[in-house]
N, C-alpha and C positions, 0 to 999 in steps of 0.2 A: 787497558780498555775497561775493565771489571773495576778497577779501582775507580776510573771516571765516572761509570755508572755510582757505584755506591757514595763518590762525594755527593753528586748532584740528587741522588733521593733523600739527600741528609737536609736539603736545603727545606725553605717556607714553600715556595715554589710546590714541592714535589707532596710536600705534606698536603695542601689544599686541596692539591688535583686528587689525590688519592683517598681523601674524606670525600668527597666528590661522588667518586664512585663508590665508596661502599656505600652512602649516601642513599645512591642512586639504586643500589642494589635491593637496600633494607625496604623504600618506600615498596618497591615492586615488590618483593617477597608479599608483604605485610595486604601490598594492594589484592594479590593472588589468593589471599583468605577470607578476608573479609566481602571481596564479588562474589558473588553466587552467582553463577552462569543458568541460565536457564536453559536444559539440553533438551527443553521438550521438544516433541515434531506437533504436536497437535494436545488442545484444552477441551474437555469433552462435560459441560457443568461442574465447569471449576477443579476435574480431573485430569491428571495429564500424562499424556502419554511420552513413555521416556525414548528417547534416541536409541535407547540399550532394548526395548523393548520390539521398536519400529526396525533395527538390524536383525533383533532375531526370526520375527515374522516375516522379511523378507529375507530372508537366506530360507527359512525355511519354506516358501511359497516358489521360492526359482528353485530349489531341490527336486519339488514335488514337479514343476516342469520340466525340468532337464529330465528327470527321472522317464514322466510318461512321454514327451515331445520330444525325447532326444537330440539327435542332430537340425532339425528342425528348430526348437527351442534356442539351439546354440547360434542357428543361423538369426532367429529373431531377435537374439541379446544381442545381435551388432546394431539394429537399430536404434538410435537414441529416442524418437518419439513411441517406437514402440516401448522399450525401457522406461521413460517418463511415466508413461500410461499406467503400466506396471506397477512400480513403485508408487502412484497413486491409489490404484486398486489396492493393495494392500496397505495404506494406510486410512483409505475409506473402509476396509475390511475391519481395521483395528477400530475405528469410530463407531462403528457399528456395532463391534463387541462390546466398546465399553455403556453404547446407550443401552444395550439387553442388559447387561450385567447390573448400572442403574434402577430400571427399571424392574428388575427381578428381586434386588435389595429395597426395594420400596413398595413390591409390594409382597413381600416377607416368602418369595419364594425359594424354598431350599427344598434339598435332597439329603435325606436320611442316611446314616451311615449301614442301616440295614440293607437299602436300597441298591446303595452302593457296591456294598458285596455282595450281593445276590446278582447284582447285573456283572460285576465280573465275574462272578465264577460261570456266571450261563456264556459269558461268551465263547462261542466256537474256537475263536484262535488260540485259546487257555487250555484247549479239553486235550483228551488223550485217550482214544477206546472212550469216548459219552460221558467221561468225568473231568473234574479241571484237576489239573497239575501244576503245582506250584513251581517249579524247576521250569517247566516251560514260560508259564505265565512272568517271570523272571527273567529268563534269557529275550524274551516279545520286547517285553518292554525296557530292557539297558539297549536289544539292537536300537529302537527307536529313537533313545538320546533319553531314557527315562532312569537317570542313575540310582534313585531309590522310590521303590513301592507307593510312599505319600507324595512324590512329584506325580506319578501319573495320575494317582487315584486325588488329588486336587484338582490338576487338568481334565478328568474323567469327571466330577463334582462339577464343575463349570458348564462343562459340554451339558449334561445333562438339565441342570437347571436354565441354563441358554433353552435347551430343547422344550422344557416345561413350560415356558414363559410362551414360546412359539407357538407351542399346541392351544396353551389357554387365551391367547388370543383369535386365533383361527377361531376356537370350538363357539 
């Protein structure tokens, strides 16, 4: 039987079909590199928000609900329209990040890096006995999901000029 096999791959026949496929193989490989898939969820003036971006902001918005809503929370994830709504909400959340952020780069609003450490170290959750502790301020922010120091204090840079844009509007 083995020997059958190997006459009949020896023929024109078996050659064909098997340039065939690899054939078939090489265009897809080749096709898989040259598309670029576009994984945005949403284009906010020609910025776009990435799929990788819109996962983590909703995991981390249904957290912050299971967290406070508990069993409640879990009863409303069975709902699909309420889940839709959801995940809308938090991608109209991220749209709206990114027009302040826009809008705060345009008009040259930033926060200082003095600024920056002085408001962490006044914050309460940092201190220890009315001063801040770096050991704590460290173990706050890995619980968080803040693996080094310049992940928060960016995310902290953001929040804050988010917040200055808001105030100098309002004022």
């Amino acid at each position: 039987m083995l020997e059958d096999i190997r006459e009949k791959s020896q023929g024109l026949t078996a050659k064909i079909i098997l340039g065939l496929i690899i054939l078939t193989f090489a265009v897809a490989g080749v096709g898989s590199y040259t598309n670029s898939v576009d994984t945005s969820v949403a284009t906010v003036n020609g910025e776009a928000i990435s799929q990788q971006a819109f996962n983590k902001a909703y995991q981390a918005q249904r957290g912050r609900m299971a967290q406070q809503f508990g069993e409640m929370f879990d009863t409303l994830s069975n709902d699909a329209n309420y889940m839709a709504n959801f995940r809308q909400g938090v991608l109209d959340n991220l749209i709206n990040e990114k027009l302040i952020d826009q809008n705060s780069d345009a008009l040259a609003i930033r926060v200082s890096d003095l600024r920056l450490k002085e408001t962490i170290r006044k914050m309460p959750e940092f201190q220890v006995d009315g001063a801040f502790d770096n050991n704590r301020y460290l173990a706050i922010i890995n619980q968080a999901g803040f693996f080094q120091s310049s992940d928060f204090r960016d995310y902290l840079r953001v929040e804050m000029t988010r917040r200055q844009l808001s105030q100098a509007l309002i004022a």
